[in-house]
C-alpha positions as a LaTeX table, in Angstrom:
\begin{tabular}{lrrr}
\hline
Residue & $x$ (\AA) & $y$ (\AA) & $z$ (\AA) \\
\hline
Unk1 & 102.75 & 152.44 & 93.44 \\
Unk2 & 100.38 & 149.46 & 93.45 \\
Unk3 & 101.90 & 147.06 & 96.57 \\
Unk4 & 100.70 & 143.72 & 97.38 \\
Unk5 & 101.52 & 142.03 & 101.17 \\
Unk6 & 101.12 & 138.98 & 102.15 \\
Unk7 & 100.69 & 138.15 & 106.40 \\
Unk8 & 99.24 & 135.38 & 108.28 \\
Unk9 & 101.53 & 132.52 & 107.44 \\
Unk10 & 103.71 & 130.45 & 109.93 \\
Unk11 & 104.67 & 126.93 & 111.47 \\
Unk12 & 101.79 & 125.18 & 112.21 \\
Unk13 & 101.20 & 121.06 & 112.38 \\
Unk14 & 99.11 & 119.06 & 110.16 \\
Unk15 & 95.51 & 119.36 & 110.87 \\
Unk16 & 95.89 & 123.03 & 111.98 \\
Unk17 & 94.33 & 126.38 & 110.37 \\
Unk18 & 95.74 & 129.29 & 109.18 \\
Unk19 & 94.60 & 132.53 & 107.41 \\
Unk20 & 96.49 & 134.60 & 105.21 \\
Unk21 & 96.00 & 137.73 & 104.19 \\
Unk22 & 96.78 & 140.12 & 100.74 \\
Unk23 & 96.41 & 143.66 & 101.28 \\
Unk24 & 96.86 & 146.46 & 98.61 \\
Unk25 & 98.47 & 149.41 & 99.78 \\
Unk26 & 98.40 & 152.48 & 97.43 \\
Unk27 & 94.74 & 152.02 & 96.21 \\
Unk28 & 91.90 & 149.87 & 96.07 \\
Unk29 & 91.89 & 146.61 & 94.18 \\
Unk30 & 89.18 & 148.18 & 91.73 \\
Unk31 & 87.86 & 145.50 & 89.12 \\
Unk32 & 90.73 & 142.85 & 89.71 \\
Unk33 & 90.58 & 139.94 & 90.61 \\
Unk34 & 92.89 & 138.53 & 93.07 \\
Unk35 & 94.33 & 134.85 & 92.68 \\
Unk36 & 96.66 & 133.34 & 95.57 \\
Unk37 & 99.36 & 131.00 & 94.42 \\
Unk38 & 102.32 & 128.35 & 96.40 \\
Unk39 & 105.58 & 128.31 & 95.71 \\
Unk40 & 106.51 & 124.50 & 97.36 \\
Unk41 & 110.54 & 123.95 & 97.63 \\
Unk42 & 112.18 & 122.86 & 94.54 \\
Unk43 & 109.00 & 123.54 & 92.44 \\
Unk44 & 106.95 & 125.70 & 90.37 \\
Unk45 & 104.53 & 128.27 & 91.52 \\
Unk46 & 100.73 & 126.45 & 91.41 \\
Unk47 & 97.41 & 128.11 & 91.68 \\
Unk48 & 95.76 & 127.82 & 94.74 \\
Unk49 & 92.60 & 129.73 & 94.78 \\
Unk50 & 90.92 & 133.30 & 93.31 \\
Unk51 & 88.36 & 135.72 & 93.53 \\
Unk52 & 86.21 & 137.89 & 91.20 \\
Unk53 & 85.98 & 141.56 & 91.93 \\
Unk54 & 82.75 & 141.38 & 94.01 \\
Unk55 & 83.69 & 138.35 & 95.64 \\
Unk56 & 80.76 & 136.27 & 94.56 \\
Unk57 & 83.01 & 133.86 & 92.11 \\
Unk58 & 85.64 & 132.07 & 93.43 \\
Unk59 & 87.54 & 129.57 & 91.91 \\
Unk60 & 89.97 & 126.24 & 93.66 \\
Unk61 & 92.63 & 124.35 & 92.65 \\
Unk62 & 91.80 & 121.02 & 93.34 \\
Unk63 & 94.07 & 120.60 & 96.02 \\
Unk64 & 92.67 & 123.58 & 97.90 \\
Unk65 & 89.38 & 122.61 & 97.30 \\
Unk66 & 87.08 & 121.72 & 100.49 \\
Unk67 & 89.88 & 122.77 & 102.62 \\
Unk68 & 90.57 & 126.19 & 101.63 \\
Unk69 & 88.23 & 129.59 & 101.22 \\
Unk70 & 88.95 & 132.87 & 99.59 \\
Unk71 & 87.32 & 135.78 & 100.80 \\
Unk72 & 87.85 & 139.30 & 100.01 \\
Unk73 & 86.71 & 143.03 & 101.86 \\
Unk74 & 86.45 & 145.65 & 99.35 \\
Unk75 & 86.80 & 147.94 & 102.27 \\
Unk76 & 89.15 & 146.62 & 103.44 \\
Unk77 & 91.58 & 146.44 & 100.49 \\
Unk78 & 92.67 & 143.00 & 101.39 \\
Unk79 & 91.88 & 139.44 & 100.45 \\
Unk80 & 92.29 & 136.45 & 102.95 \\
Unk81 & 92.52 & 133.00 & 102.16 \\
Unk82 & 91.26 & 130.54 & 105.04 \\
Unk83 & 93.50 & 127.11 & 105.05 \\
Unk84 & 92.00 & 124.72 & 107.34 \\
Unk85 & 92.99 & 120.85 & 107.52 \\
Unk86 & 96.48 & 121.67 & 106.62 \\
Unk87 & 98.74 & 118.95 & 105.35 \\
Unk88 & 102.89 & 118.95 & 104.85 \\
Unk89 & 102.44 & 118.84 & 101.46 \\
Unk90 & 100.90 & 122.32 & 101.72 \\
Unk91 & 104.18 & 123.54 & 102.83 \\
Unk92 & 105.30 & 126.80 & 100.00 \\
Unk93 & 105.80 & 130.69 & 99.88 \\
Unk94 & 102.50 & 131.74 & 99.74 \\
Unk95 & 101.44 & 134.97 & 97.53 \\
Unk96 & 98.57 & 136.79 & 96.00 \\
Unk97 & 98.80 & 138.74 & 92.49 \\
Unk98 & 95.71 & 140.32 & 90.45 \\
Unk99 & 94.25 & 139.21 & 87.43 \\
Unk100 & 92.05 & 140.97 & 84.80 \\
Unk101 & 89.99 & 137.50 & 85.39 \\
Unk102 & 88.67 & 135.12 & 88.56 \\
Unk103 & 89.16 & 132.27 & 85.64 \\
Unk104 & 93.02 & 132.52 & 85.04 \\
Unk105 & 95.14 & 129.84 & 86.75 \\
Unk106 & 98.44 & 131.00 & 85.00 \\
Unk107 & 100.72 & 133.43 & 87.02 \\
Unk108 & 102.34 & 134.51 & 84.11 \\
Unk109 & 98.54 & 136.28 & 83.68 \\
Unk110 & 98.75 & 137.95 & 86.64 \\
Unk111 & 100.61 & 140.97 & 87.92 \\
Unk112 & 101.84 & 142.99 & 91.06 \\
Unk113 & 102.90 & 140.24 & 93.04 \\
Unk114 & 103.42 & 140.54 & 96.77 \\
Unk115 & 106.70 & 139.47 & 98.82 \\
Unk116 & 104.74 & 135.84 & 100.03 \\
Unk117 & 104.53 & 134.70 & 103.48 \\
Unk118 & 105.96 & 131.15 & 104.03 \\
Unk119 & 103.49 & 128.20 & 105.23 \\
Unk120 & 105.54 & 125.53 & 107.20 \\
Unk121 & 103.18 & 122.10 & 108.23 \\
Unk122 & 104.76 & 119.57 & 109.79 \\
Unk123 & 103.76 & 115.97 & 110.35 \\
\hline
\end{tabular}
């Protein structure tokens, strides 16, 4: 059974880093590409950031972008996602899914979604 598990997030304050991480338990992530999306309170999921199989495309919401950096290792099974300069409006469940595509922004396009791990930033 393909698993997905999020780690790495926490209560930090604004101008702090954090890195979260998605590994796959049960398998490699193959072809897929892996896409990390935030949940904030009271609102809809949002694309954040993804990553094409290799790892050479990557792709940033605009809100993530400058700040934030996917990464994947293949070897690893796992995909991180590097959040520097955090602000409180980062605050959301964080979670990572896969995608047929490093190009697709829509969760309802991506499957096996993980748990999340919460981000907290505070002013």
């Amino acid at each position: 059974q393909v698993q997905l598990v999020e780690s790495g997030g926490g209560l930090v304050q604004a101008g702090d880093s954090l890195r979260l991480s998605c590994a796959k338990s049960g398998g490699s992530f193959g072809w897929s590409a892996v896409g990390w999306f935030r949940q904030p309170p009271e609102n809809e999921r949002e694309f954040v950031a993804s990553i094409n199989w290799s790892g050479e495309h990557t792709s940033y919401a605009d809100s993530a972008k400058g700040r934030f950096t996917i990464s994947r290792d293949n070897a690893k099974n796992t995909v991180y996602l590097q959040m520097n300069s955090l602000k409180p409006e980062d605050t959301a469940v964080y979670s990572c899914a896969v995608a047929s595509s490093f190009r697709e922004t829509n969760p309802l396009l991506y499957t096996d979604w993980g748990q999340g791990t919460q981000v907290t930033v505070s002013s």
